[in-house]
N, C-alpha and C positions, 0 to 999 in steps of 0.2 A: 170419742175414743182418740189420743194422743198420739201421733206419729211422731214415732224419733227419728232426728237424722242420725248421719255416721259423723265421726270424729275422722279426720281426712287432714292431712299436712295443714295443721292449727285451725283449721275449718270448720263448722257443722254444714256438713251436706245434706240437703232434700234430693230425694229420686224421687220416679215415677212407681216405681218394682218397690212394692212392702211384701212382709210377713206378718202373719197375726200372732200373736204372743196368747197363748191361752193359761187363764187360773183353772192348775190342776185339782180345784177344791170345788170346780162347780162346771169344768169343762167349758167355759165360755171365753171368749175372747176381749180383752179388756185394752190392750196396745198395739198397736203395727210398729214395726221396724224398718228404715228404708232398708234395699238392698241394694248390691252392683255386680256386674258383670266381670269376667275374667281384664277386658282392659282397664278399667278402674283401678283392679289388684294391684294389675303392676304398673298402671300410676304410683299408687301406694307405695311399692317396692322401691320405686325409681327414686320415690323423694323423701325416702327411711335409709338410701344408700345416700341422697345427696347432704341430709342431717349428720351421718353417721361421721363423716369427716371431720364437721369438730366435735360429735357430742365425746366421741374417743379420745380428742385431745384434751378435755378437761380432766383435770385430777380426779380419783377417786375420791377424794374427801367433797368437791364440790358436786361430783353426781350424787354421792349420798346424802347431801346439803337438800336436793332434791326430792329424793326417796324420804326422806325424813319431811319436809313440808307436804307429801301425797299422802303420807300415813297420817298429818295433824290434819289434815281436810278429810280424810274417810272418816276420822275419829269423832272430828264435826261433826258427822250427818250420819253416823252409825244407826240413830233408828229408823230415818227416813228409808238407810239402805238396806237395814234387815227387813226393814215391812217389803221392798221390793223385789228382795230375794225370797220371802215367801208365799207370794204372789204368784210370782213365776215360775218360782220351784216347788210350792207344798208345804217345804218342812216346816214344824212350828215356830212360833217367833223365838224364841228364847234358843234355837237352836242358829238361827239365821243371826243373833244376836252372837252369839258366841264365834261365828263363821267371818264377820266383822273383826270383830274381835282378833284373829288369830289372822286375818290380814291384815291389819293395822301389824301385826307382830313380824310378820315375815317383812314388810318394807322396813321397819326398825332395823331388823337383824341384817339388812341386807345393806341397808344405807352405813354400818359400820365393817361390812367383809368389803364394801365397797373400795376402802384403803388398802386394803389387805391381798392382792394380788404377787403374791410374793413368786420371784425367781431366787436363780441361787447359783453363788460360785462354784465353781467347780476345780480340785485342784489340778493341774498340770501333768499329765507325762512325759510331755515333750517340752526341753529347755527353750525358749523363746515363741511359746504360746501360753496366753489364756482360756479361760473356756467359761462363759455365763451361760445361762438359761432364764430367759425372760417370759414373760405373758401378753400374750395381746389380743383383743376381742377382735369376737368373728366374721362383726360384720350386722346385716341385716339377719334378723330373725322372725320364722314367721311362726308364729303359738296361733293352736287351736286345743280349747279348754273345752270344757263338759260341761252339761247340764247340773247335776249331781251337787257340785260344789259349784257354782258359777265366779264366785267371784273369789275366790279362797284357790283354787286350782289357775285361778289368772293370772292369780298374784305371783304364786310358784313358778312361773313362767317369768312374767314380765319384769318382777324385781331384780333378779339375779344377772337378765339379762343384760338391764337398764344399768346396774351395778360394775356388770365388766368394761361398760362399755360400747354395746351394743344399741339397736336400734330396734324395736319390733311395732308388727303388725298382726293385730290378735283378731283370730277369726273365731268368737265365742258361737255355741251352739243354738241353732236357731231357736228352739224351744227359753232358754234362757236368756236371750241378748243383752236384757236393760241392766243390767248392775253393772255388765262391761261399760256400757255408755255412762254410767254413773259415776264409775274408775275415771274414763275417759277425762268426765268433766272433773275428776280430782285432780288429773292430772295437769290440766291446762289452770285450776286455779292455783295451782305448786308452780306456771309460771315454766312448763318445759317447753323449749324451744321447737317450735313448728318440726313434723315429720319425725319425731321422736319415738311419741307414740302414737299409733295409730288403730282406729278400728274398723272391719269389712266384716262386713253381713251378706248372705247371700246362698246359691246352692253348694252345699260344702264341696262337692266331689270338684267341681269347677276353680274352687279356690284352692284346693289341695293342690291341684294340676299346674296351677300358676306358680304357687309355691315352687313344688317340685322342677319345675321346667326352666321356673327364670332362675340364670345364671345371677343377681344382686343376692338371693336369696339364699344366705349361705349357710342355714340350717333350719330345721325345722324340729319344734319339740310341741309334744300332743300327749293329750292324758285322753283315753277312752278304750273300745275293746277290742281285743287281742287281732279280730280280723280285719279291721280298719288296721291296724295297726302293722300287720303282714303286707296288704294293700301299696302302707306308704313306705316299706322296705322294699316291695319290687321298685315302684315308681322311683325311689333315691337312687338303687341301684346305675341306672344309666347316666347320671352325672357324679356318683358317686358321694353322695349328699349323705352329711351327717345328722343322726337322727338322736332325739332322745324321746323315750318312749316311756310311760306307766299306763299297763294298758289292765287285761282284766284280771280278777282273785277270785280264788274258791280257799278262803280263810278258814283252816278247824281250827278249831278251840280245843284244849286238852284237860278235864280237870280231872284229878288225881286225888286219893281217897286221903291223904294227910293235906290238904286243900283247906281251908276257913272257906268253907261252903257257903256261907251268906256271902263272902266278897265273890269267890266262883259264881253266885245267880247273879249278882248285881253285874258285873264286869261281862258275864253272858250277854246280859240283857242290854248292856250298852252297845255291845259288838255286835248285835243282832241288829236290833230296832233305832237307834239311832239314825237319823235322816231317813226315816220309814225302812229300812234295811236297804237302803240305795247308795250303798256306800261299795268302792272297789276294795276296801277294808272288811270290809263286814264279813263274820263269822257266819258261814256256809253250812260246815258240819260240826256239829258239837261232841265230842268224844266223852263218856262220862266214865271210870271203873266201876264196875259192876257192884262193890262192893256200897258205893254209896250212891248209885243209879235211882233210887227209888227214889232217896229222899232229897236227890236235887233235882228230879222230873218234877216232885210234890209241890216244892217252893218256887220253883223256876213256872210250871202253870199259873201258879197263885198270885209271882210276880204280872205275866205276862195276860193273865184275864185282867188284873185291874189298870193298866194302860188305856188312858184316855184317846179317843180316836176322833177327828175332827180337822175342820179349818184349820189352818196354823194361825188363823190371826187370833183363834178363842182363847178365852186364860186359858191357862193349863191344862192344852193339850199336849201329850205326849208323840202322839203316830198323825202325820197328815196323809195326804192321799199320794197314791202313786203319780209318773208324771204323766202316763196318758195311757189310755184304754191299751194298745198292744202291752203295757207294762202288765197288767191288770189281768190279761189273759193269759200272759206268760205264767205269770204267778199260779193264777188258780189249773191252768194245766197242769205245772210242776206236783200241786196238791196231788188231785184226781190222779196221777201217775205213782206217787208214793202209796197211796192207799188202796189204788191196785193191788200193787206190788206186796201187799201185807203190812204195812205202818198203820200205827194205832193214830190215828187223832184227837188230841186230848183235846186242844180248846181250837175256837176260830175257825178259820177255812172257808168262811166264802164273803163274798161280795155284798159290801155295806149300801143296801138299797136306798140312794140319796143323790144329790148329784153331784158329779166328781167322779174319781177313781179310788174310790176308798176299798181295802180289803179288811178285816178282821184276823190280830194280830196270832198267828196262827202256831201251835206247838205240834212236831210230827214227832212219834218214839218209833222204836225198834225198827227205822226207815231200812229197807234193805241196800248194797252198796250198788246195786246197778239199778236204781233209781234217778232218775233224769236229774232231780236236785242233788244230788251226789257228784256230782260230774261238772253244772251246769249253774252259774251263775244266776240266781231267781231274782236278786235285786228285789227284793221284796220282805216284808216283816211275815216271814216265814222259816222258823227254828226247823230244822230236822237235827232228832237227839239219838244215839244209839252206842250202847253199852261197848267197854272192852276191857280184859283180861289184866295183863301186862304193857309195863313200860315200851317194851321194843314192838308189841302190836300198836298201840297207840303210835307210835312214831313213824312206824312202815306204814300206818292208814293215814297218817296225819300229810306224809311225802307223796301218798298214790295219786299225785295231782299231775297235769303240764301246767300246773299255776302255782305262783310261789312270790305274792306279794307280800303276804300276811300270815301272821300265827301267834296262836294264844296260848298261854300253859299257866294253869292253876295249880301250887304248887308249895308246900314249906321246906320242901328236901334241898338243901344249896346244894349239896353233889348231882341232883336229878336236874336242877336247874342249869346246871355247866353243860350238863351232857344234853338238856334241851336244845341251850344256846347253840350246841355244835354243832348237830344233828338233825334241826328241822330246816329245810329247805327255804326258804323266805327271806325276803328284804327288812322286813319290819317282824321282829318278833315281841308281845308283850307276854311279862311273865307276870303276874298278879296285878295286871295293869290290860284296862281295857284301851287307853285313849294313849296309845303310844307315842302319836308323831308329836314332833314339836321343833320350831325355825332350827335351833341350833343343829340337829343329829339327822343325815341324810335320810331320804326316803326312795324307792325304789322297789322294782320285784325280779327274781330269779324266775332262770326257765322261762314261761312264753308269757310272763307277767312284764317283761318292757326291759328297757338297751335303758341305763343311765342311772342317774339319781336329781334328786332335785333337793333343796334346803341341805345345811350344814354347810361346810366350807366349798363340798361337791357339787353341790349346787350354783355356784358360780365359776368354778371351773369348767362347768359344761358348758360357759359358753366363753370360755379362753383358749385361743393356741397357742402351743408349747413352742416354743424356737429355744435352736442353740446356736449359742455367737460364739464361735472362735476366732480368737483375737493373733496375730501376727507382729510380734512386737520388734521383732529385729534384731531381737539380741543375741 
């Protein structure tokens, strides 16, 4: 079994302290990861601030000069790194292929907003003053990504930052580490200059804290859920540290009786089950009008029983395994509680006797609303479906959340669509489109879904400060 070291100011480092890296498809351990201790961090931090000095003074065009040679080396080895994103994570390869994919895209897009740091004149009201407003990066940065997406939520991190100007140090989730160090090695073969980029493994709570407390570290952005995420709101609090945050979704779906029903099941079934339904995206509760309930329960089962379940390395599989047995149990409690509660279970609902963390991809109807999956992020390929009336009950069910990352609306009425756009709570909304995000158009959640945005032009603004120069000209 392969021990990787860390990526450390232009280093690979060996420690004594690993982590076992387990394949969620058979529960076993297949790589160790070194780790380090809080002083190592802020080593780390110390020589991410001592880099940051010139990497800020290079042009924007030369750091995307950069960004753009990390994206032709991930592109290189794209299958090498999807096989090791499904490894570590589960999801099928052609999904892990696609997750490549759309990180290659964010360092594209980012190595061209890279120039594009724009200020702006401002005109005068006082005779013999100017006034600019200029941008300048923040400094060090310290990113901690998720399991979920390992290397795709990295990227949303480390590009943007890398683009302002900044310098970071990415504290990937123990469960997923090796595609960071994979990054890591793209990074050094793109030729960036020592303490640029860097990577720390180890007990998260310890590295938060180092984060949080060292004064070089002059922001921190984190994708995971919502009470980790309150966690590093207190802890900023006393230095006043800026955060950005995309933390957890409880995503409905809305589909509406003038809807093209076959895209409503397929566009469900993406927003469901995609990356085994472990997505902070992924559709939670499904809203159906009762008027065509029936007959998108009928085709939406008939979709959802023929989903292949499986390794991700086998052809075409559709659903991999969850990432590890507490997932697995979450899941099938959430079941056993809806079906309490009166939910019909059409297909699926229990545990794929093999080894792994597999569940059988599950359909709940008539779920009632104070059902735990109602409420409660299952992270799992498990649909709960239930009927409504009218436009403005779907929309009041659709808002009865404290999460507001995502939302779906199936739908042909352009006036129903305006009034969706308005009216649903969420960062991300797709309207006859399951697979919303993309580099260019920000991404983020309202309400207790996270502080910020990441991708689109906002996305590198989050790691720029605003100054105003007033000028004294003397005249």
């Amino acid at each position: 079994m392969k021990t990787h070291p860390l990526y450390l100011n232009g280093q690979w480092v060996q420690t004594q302290a690993t982590i076992r890296v387990l394949n969620p498809a058979t529960g076993e351990p297949f790589a160790e990861v070194c780790t380090v201790e809080r002083p190592a961090v802020a080593q780390a931090l110390a020589d991410a601030h001592a880099a940051f000095q010139d990497w800020r003074r290079l042009t924007g065009k030369a750091r995307g000069e950069y960004l753009r040679k990390v994206a032709g080396e991930l592109e290189r080895r794209r299958d090498e790194i999807a096989r090791t994103i499904t490894l570590e994570n589960g999801k099928p390869l052609a999904q892990s292929l696609g997750e490549s994919a759309m990180s290659v895209d964010h360092l594209r897009w980012f190595a061209e907003e890279a120039r594009r740091a724009y200020g702006r004149l401002v005109p005068h009201q006082t005779e013999g003053k100017r006034h600019l407003v200029i941008k300048s990066p923040m400094g060090v940065v310290g990113a901690i990504s998720p399991w979920n997406f390992p290397l795709v939520l990295a990227l949303r991190k480390a590009a943007p930052a890398l683009a302002a100007g900044c310098t970071v140090v990415l504290k990937p989730a123990s469960a997923t580490p090796l595609c960071a160090l994979a990054l890591a090695e793209c990074m050094e073969g793109a030729h960036l200059p020592k303490g640029v980029f860097q990577v720390v493994a180890g007990r998260a709570a310890d590295i938060a804290q180092e984060f949080l407390e060292n004064p070089l570290c002059r922001k921190i952005t984190f994708t995971g859920s919502t009470e980790v995420g309150k966690t590093l709101i207190r802890g900023a609090a006393a230095a006043v540290k800026p955060l950005s945050l995309e933390l957890g979704g409880h995503a409905p779906v809305l589909v509406f009786e003038d809807a093209d029903l076959d895209a409503a099941v397929e566009g469900a079934l993406i927003t469901k089950f995609r990356n085994t339904g472990q997505s902070c995206i992924a559709s939670n509760r499904i809203y159906v009008q009762r008027s065509v309930y029936r007959e998108f329960l009928d085709r939406f089962v008939r979709r959802t029983s023929a989903l292949k379940v499986g390794d991700g390395l086998e052809p075409g599989v559709d659903i991999g395994p969850l990432i590890n047995e507490e997932g697995l149990a979450k899941a099938l409690g959430h079941i056993r509680d809806a079906t309490r509660r009166g939910a019909r279970l059409l297909c699926g609902g229990k545990h794929i006797e093999r080894k792994g963390w597999f569940l059988e991809p599950t359909v709940l109807a008539d779920v009632p609303a104070d059902a735990a999956c109602m409420a409660e992020e299952t992270f799992a390929p498990v649909a709960p479906v239930c009927p409504f009336e009218t436009e403005e009950e779907a929309i009041e069910r659709a808002n009865g959340s404290p999460y507001g990352l995502s939302a779906y609306a199936f739908t042909r009425d352009l006036s129903r669509t305006f009034r969706l756009m308005e009216s649903l709570e969420a960062g991300t909304i797709g309207i006859n489109d399951g697979v919303p995000a993309t580099s260019q158009c920000p991404f983020g959640g309202a309400k207790q879904s996270g502080w910020g945005r990441e991708l689109g032009i906002e996305g590198m603004d989050a790691f720029l400060e605003t100054k105003h120069v007033s000028l004294g000209l003397g005249i």
